[in-house]
GUVONU-55230 format. One record per residue: residue number from 1; x, y, z of N, C-alpha, C in turn; chain. Coordinates in Angstrom, 2 decimals. Layout:
BEGIN
+-----+---------+---------+---------+---------+---------+---------+---------+---------+---------+-------+
|   n |      nX |      nY |      nZ |     caX |     caY |     caZ |      cX |      cY |      cZ | chain |
+-----+---------+---------+---------+---------+---------+---------+---------+---------+---------+-------+
| NUM |       X |       Y |       Z |       X |       Y |       Z |       X |       Y |       Z |     A |
...
+-----+---------+---------+---------+---------+---------+---------+---------+---------+---------+-------+
This chain:
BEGIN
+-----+---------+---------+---------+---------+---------+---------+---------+---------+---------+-------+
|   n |      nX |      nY |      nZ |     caX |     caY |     caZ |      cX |      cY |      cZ | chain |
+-----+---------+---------+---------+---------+---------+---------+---------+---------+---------+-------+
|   1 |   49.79 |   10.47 |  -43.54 |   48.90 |   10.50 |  -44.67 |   48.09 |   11.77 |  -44.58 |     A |
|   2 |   47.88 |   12.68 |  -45.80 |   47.31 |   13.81 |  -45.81 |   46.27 |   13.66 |  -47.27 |     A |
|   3 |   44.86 |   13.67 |  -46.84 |   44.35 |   14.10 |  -48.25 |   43.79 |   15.73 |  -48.05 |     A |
|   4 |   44.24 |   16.49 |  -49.63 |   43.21 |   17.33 |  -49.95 |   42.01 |   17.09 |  -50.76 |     A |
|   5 |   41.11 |   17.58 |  -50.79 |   39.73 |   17.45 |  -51.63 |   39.44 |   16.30 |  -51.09 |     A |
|   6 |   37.89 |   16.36 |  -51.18 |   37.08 |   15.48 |  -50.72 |   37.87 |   14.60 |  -49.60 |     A |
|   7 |   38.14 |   15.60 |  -48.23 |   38.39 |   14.81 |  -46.99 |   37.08 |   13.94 |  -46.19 |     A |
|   8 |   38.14 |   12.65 |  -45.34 |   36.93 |   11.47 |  -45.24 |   36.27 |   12.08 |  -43.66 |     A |
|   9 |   34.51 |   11.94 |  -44.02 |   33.74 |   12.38 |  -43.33 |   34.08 |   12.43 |  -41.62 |     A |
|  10 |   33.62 |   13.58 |  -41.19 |   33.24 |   12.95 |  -39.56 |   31.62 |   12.80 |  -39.14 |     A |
|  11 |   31.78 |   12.72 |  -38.41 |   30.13 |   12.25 |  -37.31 |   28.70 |   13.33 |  -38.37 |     A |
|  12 |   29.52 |   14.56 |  -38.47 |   28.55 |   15.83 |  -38.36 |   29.03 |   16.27 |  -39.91 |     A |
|  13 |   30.16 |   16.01 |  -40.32 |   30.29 |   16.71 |  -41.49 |   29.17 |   16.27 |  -42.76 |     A |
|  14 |   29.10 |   17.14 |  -44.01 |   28.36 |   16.29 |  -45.58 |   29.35 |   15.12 |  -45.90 |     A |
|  15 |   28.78 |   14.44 |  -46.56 |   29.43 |   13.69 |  -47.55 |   30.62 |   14.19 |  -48.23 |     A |
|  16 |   31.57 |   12.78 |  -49.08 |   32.20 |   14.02 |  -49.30 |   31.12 |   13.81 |  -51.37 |     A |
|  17 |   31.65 |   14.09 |  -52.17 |   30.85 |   14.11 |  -53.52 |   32.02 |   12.93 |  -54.24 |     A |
|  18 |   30.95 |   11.76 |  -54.94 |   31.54 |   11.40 |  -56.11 |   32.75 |   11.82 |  -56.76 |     A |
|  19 |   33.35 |   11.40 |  -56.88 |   34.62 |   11.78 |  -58.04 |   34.03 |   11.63 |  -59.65 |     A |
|  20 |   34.49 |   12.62 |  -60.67 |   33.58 |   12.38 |  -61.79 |   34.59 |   12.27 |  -63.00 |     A |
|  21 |   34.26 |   11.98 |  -63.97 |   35.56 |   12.31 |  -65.37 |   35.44 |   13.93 |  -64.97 |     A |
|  22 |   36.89 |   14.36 |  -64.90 |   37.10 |   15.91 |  -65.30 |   37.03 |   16.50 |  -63.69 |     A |
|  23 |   37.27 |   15.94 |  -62.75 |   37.39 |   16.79 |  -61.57 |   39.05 |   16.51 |  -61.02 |     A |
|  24 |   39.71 |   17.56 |  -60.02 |   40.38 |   17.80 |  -60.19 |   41.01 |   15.97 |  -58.95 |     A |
|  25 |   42.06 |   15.92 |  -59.49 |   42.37 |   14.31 |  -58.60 |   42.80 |   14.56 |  -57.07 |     A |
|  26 |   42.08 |   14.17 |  -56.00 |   42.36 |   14.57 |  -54.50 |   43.92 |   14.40 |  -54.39 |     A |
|  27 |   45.06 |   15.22 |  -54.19 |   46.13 |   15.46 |  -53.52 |   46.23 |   14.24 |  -52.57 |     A |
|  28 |   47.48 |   14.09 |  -52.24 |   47.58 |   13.31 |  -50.90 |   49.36 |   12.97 |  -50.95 |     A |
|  29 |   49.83 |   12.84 |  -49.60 |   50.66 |   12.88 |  -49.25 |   51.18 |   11.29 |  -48.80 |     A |
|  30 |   51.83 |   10.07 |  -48.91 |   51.67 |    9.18 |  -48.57 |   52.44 |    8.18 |  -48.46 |     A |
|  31 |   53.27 |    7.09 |  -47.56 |   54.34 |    6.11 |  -47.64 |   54.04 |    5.52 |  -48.73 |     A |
|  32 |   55.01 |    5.12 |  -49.53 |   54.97 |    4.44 |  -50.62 |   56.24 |    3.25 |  -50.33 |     A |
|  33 |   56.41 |    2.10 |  -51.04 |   57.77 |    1.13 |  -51.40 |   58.35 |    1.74 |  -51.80 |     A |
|  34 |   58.46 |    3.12 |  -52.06 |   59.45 |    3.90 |  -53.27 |   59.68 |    4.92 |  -52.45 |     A |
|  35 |   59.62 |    5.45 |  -50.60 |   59.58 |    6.65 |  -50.44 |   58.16 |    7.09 |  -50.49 |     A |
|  36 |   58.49 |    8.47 |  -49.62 |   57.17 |    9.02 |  -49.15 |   56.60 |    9.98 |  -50.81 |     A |
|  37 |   56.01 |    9.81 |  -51.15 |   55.27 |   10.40 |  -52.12 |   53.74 |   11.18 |  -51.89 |     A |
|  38 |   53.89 |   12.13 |  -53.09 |   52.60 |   13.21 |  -53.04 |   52.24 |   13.33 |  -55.07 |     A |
|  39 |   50.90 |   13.22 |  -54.61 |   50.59 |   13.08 |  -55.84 |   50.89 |   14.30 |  -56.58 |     A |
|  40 |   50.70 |   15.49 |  -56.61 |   51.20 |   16.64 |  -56.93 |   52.19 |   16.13 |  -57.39 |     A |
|  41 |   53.34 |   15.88 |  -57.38 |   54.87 |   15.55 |  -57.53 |   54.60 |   15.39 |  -58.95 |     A |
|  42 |   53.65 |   14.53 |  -59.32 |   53.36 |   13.60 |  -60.96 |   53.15 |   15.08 |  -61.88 |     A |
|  43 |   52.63 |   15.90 |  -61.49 |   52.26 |   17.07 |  -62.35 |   52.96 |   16.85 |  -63.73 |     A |
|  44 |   52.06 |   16.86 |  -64.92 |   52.98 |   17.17 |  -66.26 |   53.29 |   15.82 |  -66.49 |     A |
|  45 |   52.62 |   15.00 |  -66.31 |   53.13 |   13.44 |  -66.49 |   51.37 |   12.76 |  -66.58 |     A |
|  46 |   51.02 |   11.99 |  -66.85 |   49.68 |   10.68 |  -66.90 |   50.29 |    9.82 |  -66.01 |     A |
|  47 |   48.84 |    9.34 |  -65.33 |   49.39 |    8.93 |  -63.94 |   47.89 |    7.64 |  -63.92 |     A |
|  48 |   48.48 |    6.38 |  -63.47 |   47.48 |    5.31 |  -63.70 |   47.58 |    5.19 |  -61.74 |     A |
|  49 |   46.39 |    5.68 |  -61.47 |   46.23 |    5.48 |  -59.58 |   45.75 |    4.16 |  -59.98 |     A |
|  50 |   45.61 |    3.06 |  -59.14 |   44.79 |    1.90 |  -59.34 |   44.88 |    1.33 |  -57.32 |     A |
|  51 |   43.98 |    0.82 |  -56.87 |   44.23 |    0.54 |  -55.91 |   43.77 |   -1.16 |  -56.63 |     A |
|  52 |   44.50 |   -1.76 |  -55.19 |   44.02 |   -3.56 |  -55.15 |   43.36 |   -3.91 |  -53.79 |     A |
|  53 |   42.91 |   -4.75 |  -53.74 |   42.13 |   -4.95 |  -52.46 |   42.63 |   -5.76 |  -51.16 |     A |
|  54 |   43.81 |   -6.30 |  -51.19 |   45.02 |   -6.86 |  -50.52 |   45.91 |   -7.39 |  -51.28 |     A |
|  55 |   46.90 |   -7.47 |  -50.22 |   48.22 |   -8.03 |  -50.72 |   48.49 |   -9.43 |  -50.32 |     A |
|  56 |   49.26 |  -10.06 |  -51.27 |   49.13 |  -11.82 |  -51.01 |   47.87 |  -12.49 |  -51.43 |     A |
|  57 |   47.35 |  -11.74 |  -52.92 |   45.43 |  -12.51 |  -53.21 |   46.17 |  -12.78 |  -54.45 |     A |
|  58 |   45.44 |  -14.03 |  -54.80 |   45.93 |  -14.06 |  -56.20 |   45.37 |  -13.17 |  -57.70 |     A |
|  59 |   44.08 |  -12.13 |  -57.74 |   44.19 |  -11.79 |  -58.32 |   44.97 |  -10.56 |  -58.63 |     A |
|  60 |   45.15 |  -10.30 |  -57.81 |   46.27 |   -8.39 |  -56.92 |   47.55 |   -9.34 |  -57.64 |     A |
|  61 |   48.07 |  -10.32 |  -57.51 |   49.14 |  -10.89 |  -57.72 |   49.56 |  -10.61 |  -59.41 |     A |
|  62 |   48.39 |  -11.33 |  -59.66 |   48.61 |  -12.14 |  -60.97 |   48.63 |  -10.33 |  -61.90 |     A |
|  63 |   47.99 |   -9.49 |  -60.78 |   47.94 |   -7.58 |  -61.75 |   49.19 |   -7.37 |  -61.61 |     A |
|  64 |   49.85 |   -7.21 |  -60.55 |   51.34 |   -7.13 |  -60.94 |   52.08 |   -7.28 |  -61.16 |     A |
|  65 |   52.20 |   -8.76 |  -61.31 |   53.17 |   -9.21 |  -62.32 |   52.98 |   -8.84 |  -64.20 |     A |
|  66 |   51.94 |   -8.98 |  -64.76 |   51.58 |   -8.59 |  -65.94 |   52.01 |   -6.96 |  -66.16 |     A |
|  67 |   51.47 |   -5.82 |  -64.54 |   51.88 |   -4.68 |  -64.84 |   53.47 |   -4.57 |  -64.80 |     A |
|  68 |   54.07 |   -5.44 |  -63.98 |   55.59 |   -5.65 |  -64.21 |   56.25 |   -5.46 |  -65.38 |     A |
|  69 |   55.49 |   -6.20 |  -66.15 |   55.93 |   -7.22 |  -67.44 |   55.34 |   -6.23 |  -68.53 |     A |
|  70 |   54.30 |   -5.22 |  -68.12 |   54.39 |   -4.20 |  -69.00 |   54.53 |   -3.03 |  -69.11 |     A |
|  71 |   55.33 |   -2.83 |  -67.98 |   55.71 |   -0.93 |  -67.74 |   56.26 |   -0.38 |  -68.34 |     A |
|  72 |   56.88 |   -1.15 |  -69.34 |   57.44 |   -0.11 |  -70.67 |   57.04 |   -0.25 |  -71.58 |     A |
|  73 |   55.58 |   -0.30 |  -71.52 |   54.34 |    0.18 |  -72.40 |   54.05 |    1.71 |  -71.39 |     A |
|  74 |   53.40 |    1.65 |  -70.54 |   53.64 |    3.14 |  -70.15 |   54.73 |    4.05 |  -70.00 |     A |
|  75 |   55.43 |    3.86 |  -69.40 |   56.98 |    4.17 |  -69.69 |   56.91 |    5.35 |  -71.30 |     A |
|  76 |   56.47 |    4.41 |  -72.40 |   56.58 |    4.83 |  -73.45 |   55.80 |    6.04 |  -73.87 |     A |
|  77 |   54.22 |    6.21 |  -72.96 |   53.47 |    6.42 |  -72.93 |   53.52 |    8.17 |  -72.03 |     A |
|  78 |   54.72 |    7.94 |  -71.35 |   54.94 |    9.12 |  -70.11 |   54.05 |    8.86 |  -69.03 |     A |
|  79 |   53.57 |    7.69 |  -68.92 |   52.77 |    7.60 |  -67.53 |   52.90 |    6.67 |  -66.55 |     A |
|  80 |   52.49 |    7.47 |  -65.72 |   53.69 |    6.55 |  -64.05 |   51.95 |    5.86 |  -63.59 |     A |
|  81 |   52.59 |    4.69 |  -62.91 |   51.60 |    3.94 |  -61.99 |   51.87 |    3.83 |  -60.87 |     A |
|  82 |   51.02 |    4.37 |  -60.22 |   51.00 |    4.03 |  -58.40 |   49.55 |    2.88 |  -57.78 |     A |
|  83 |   50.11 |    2.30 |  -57.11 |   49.62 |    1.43 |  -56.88 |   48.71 |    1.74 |  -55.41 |     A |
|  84 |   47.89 |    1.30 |  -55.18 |   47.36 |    1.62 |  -53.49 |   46.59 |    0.64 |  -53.14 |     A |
|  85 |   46.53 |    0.54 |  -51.44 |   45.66 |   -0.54 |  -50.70 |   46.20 |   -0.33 |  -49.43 |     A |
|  86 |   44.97 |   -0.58 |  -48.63 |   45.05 |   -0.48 |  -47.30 |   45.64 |   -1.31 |  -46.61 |     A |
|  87 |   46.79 |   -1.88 |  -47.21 |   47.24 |   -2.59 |  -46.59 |   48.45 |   -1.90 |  -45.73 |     A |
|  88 |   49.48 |   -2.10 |  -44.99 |   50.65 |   -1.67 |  -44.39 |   51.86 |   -1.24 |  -45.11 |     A |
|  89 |   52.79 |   -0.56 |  -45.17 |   54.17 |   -0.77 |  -45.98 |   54.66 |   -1.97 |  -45.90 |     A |
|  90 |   55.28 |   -2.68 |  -44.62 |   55.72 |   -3.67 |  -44.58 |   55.52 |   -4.93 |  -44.74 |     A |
|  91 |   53.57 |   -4.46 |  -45.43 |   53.17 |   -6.22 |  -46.04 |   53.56 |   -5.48 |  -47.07 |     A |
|  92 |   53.35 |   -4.42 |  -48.47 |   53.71 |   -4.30 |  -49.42 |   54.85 |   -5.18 |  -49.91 |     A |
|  93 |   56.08 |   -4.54 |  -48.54 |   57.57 |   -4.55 |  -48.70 |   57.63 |   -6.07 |  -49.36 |     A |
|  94 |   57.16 |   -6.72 |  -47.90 |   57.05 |   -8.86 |  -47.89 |   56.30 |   -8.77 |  -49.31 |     A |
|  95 |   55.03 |   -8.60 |  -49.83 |   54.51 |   -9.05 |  -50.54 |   55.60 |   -8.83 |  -52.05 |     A |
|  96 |   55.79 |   -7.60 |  -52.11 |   56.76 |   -7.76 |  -53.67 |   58.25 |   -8.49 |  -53.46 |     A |
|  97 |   58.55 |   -8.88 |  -52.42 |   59.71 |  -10.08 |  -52.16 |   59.25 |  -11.18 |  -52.52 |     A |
|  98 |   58.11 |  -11.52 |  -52.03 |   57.25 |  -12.34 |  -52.39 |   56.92 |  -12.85 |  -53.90 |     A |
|  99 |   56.60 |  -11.58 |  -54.36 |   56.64 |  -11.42 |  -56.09 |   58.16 |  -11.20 |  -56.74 |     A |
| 100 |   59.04 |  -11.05 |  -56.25 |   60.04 |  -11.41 |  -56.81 |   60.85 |  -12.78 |  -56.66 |     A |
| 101 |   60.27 |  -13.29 |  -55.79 |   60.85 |  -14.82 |  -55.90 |   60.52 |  -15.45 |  -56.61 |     A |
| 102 |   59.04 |  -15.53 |  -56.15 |   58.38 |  -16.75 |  -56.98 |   58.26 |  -16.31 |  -58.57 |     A |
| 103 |   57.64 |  -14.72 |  -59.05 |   57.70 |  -14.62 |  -60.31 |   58.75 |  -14.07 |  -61.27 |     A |
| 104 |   59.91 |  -13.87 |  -60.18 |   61.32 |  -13.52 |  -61.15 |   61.53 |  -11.92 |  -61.86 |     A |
| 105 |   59.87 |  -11.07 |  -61.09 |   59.84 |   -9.63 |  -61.44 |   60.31 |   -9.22 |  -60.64 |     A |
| 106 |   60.28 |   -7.53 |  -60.90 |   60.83 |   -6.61 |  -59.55 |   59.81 |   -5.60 |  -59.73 |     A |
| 107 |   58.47 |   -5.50 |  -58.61 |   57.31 |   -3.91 |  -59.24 |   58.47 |   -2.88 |  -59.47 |     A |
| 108 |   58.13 |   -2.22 |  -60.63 |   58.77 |   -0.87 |  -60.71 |   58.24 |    0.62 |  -59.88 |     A |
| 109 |   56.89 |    0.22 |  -59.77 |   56.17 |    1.52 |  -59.61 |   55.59 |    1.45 |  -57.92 |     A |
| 110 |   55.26 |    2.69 |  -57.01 |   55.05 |    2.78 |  -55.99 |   54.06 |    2.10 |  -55.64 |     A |
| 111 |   54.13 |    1.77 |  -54.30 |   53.04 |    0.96 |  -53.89 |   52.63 |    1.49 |  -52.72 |     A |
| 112 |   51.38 |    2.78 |  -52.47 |   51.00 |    3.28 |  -51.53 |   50.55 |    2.83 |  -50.53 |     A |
| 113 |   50.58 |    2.82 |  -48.86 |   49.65 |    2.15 |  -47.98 |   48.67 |    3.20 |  -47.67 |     A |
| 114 |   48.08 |    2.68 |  -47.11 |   46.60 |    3.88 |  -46.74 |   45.49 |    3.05 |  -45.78 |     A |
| 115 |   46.15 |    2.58 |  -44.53 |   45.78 |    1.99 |  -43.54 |   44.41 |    3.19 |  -42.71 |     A |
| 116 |   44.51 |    3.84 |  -42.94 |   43.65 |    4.85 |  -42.52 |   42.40 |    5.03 |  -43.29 |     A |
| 117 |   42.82 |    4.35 |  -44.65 |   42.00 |    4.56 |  -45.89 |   41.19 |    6.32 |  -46.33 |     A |
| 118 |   42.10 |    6.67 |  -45.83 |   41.64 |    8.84 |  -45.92 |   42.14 |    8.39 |  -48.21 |     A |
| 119 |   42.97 |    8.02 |  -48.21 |   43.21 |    7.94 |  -49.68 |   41.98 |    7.30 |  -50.61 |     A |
| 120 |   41.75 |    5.89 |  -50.22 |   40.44 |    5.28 |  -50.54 |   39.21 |    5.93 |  -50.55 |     A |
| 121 |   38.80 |    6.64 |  -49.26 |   37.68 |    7.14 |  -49.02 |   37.82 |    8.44 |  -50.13 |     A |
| 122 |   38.97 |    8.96 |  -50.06 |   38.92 |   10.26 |  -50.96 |   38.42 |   10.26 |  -52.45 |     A |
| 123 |   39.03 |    8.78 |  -52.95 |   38.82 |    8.69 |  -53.89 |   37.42 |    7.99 |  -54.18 |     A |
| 124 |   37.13 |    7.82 |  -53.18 |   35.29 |    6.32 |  -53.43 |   35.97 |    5.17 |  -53.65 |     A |
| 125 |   36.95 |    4.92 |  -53.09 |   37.07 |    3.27 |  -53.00 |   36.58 |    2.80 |  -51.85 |     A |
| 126 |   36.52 |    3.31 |  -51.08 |   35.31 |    2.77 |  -49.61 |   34.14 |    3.52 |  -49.12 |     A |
| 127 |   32.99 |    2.74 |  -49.23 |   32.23 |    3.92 |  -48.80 |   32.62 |    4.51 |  -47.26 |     A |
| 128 |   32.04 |    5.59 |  -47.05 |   32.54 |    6.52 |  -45.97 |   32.07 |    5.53 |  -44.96 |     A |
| 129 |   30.84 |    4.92 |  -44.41 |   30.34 |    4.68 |  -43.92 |   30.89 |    2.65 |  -43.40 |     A |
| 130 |   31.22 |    2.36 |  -44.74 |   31.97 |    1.33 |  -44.26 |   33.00 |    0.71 |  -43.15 |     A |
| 131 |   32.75 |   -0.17 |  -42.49 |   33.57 |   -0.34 |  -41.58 |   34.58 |   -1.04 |  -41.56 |     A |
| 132 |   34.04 |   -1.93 |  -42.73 |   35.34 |   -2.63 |  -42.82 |   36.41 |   -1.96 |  -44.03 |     A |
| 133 |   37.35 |   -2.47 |  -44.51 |   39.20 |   -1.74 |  -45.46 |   38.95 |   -2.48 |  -46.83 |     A |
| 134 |   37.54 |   -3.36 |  -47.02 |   37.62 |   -3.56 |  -48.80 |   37.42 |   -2.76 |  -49.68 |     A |
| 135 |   37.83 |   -2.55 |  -50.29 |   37.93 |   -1.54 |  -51.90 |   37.78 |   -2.38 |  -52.87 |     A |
| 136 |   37.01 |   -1.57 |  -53.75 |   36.33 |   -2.00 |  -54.75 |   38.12 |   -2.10 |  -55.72 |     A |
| 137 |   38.19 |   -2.43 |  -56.76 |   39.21 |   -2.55 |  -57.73 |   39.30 |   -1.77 |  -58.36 |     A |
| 138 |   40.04 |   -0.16 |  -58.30 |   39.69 |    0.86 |  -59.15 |   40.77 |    1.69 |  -60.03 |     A |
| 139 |   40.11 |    2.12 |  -61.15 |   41.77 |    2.61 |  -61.44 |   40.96 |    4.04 |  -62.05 |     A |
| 140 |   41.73 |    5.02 |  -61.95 |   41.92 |    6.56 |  -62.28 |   42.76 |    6.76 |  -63.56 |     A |
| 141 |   42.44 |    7.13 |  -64.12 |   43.58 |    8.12 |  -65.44 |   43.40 |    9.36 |  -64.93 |     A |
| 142 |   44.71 |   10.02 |  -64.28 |   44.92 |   11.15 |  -64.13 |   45.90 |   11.92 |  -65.38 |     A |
| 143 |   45.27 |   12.78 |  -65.75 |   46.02 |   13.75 |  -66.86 |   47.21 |   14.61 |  -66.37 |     A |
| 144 |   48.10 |   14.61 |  -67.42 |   49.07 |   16.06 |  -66.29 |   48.97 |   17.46 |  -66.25 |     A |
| 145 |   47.52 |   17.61 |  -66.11 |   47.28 |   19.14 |  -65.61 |   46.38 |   18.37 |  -63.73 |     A |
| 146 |   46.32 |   17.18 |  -64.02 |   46.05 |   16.47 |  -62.77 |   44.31 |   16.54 |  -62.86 |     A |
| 147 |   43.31 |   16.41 |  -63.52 |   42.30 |   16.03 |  -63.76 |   41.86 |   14.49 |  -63.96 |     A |
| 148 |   41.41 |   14.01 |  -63.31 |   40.57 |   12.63 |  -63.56 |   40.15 |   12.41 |  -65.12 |     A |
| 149 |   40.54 |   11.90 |  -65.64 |   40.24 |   11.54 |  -67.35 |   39.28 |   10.28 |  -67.22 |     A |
| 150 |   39.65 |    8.85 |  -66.59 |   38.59 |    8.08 |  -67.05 |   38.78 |    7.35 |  -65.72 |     A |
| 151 |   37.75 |    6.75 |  -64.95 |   37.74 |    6.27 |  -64.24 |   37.25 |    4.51 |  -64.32 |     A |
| 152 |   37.93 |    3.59 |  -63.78 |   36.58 |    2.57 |  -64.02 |   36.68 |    1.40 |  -62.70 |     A |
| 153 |   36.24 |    0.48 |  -62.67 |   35.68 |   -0.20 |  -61.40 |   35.69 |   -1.44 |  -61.50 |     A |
| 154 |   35.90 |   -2.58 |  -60.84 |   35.64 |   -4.27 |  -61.24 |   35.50 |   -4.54 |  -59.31 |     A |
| 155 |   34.85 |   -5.76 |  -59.81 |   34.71 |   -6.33 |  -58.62 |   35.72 |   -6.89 |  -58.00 |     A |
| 156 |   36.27 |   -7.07 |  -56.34 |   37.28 |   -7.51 |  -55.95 |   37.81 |   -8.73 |  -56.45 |     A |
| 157 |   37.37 |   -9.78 |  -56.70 |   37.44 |  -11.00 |  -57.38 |   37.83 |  -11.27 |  -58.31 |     A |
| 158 |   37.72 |  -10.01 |  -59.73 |   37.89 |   -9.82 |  -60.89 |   38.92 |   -9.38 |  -61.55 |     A |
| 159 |   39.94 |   -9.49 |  -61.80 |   41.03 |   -8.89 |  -62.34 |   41.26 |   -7.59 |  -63.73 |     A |
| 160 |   41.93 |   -6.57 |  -63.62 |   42.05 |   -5.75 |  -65.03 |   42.83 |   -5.99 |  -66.17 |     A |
| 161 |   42.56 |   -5.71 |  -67.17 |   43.13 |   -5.53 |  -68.18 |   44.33 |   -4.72 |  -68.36 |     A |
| 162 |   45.40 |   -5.02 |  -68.73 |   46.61 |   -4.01 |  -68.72 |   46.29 |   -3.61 |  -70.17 |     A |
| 163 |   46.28 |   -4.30 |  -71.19 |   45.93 |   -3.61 |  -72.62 |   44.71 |   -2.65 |  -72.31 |     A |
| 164 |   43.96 |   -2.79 |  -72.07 |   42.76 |   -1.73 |  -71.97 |   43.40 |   -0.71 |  -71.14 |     A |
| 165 |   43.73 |   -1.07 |  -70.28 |   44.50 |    0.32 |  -69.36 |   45.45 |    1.18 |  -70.32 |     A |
| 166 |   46.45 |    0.12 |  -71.09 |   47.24 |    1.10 |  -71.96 |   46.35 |    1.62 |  -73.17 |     A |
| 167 |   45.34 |    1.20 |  -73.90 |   44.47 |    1.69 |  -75.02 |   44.15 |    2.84 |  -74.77 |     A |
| 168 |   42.88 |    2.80 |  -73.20 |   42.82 |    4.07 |  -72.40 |   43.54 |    5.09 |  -72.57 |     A |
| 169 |   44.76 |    4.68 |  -72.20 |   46.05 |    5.94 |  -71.69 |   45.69 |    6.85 |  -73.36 |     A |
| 170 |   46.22 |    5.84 |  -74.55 |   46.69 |    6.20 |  -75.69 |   45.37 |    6.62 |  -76.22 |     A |
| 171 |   44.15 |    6.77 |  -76.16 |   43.20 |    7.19 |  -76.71 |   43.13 |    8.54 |  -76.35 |     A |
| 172 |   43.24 |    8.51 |  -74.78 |   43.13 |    9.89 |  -74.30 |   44.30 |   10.76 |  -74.53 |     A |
| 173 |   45.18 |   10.52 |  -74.63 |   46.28 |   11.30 |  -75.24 |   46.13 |   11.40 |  -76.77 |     A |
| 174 |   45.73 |   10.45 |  -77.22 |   45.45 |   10.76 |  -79.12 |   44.44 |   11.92 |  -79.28 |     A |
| 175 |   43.51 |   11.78 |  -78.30 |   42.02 |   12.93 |  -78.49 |   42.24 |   13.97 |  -78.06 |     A |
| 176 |   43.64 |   14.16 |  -76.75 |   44.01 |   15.57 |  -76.55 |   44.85 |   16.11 |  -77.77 |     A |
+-----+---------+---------+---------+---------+---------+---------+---------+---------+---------+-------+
């Protein structure tokens, strides 16, 4: 795992800064269910980052099956979803076996680990200072010049909206 921009603090270093609408989206290099992936790669494409807060919860569950069930709404849209959480590859792996049994989907889209949480922290899904691997529920609209477009946040407990996520996408592409 490699992040650029806003790398996660040491003992002596600053902070790293907020992520804001319109800054450029931290790089990173990273195992995915799909192969090793780098965000760079997406360039020239809309890109939905979203992390979940474990794997095997029922609300993380109940997000991907719905995002399953609607990826060709983005698809349509030109925008890829990657998925992230500190969890391991090989719970990912179990967990979408998992989701393909019981809910009869198959995730289409990558599912990053970031056991180190350098990805999380990069982005402010953990504070630096935190000790423990919960992340808040967050999702990014990255543009394809790779700028942060809209960011937003829910509590771990709380589940997202896939229509609002796709409205999002299509607003911000209607206003560019």
């Amino acid at each position: 795992m490699n992040v650029t921009e806003n790398p996660p603090p040491t003992a002596n270093a600053p902070q790293p800064k907020a992520l804001r609408i319109n800054d450029p989206a931290p790089d990173f290099i990273a195992r995915t269910t799909a192969g090793t992936r780098r965000l760079d790669q997406y360039r020239g494409r809309w890109v939905i980052l979203f992390s979940h807060p474990a794997d095997f919860t029922p609300v993380c569950t109940s997000e991907f099956v719905d995002l399953t069930r609607n990826a060709h709404r983005f698809e349509a849209l030109q925008c890829e979803i990657l998925a992230l959480s500190v969890d391991s590859l090989f719970s990912h792996l179990a967990w979408l076996t998992d989701i393909q049994r019981h809910f009869g989907v198959t995730v289409p889209f990558p599912v990053i680990e970031d056991p180190s949480m350098e990805i999380a922290r990069a982005y402010g899904m953990i504070d630096p200072q935190s000790p423990t691997s919960a992340t808040v529920r967050a999702t990014y609209v990255i543009d394809p010049s790779g700028l942060i477009r809209a960011i937003s946040w829910y509590p771990m407990n709380v589940g997202r909206s896939i229509d609002e996520m796709v409205r999002l996408v299509q607003a911000l592409q209607a206003a560019d």
